[in-house]
N, C-alpha and C positions, 0 to 999 in steps of 0.2 A: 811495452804496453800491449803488445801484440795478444800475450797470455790472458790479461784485463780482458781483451775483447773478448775470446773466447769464454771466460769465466760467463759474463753475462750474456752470453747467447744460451747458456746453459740453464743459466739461473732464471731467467725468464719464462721458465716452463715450471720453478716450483712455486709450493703453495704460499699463499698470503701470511703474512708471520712466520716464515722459515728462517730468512736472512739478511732479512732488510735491515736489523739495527746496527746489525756488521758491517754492511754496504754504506750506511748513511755516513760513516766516518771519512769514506771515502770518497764520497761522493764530488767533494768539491776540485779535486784532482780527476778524477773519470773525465768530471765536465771539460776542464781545463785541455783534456786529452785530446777531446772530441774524437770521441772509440764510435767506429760507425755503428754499432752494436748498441751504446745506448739510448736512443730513440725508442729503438724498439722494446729495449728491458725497462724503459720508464713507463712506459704504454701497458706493459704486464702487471703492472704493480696496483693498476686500478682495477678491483675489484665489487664485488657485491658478494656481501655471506646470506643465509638464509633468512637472517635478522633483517637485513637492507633491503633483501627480495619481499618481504609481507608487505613492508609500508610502498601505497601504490598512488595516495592522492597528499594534499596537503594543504590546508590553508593560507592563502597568501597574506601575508601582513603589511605588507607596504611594497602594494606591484609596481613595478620601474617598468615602463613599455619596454624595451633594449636588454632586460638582463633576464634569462633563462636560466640561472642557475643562482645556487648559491653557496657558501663554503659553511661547515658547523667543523670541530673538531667531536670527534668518533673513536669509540676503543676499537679495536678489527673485527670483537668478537662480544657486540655490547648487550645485555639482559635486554630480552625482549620488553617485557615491561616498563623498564625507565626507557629502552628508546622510544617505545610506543606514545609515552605520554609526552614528549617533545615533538610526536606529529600531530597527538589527535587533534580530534575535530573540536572546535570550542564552540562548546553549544552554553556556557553557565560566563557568568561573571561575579566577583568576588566584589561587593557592594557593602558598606558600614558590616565588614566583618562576616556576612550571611552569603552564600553562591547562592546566584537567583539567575534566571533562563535569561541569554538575549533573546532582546525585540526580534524579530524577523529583519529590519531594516538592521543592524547588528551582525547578523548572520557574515563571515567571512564568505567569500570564495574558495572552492574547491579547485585547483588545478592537477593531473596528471604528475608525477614524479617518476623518476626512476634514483634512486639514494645509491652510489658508490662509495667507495673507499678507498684513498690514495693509502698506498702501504710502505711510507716513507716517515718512519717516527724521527719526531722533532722537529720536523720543518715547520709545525706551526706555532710551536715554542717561542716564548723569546723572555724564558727566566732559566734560570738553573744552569744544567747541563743542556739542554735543548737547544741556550740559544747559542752557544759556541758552535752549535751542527747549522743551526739555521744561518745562521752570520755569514759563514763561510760558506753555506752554499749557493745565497745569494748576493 
C-alpha cells in the first residue's frame, strides 16, 4: 500500500477531472487502508472552475440558523447559463400560468456564497453504476 500512498501524494496536485473516476473504484480500499496521504488528496479534490467562481450570492430558501452550507449535485465543468439560472435572483413568480414581479415582502434574502466542487463521481449517486461506488464507499 506503500506505492497507493505515494500515487496520491502525487495525484493531488492534478487537475479536477483528470483521475478521479479511476480512483473512485478504489476508493473504498484507500479508506480501509488509512494511507496517511489520503486526507490530504481528499482535500485536493475540492475545487471551484471559473463557472463556480461568477456565482458570488445566493438566495436563501429556507435558512436553518446552524447550517452554512449546502450540497446540489454539479457537472465539474457545468454551462454557465443553466448553472446561473439555478442561483439567480428570484425577482418573478409563476401565478395562474403568467410570471408576475414579487411583492417586496416576497423578496428572498441574499447571502454571500462561495460554490465548490467535490471531484469525486458517484458518490452522490445511488442508482445505476454510481451506487455500487457510493455503497461501498460508505
Amino acid at each position: 500500500m506503500r506505492s497507493a500512498d505515494v500515487l496520491l501524494r502525487y495525484l493531488k496536485y492534478q487537475p479536477a477531472g483528470s483521475h478521479s473516476e479511476y480512483v473512485i473504484v478504489s476508493l473504498p480500499k484507500l479508506i480501509a487502508s488509512e494511507l496517511p496521504s489520503l486526507a490530504e488528496y481528499l482535500d485536493s479534490r475540492i475545487t471551484q472552475t471559473n463557472v463556480h467562481k461568477r456565482v458570488s450570492t445566493y438566495q436563501c430558501f429556507n435558512p436553518v440558523e446552524d447550517r452554512n452550507y449546502m450540497l446540489e449535485s454539479s457537472h465539474l465543468s457545468p454551462d454557465f447559463n443553466d448553472f446561473q439560472k439555478k442561483f439567480a435572483h428570484k425577482r418573478t413568480k409563476i401565478l395562474c400560468g403568467r410570471i408576475v414581479p414579487l411583492d417586496k415582502k416576497e423578496l428572498l434574502e441574499e447571502r454571500e456564497v462561495k460554490v465548490e466542487v467535490l471531484d469525486l463521481p458517484f458518490v452522490h449517486s445511488y442508482n445505476g453504476e454510481g451506487f455500487k461506488h457510493a455503497n461501498a464507499m460508505f
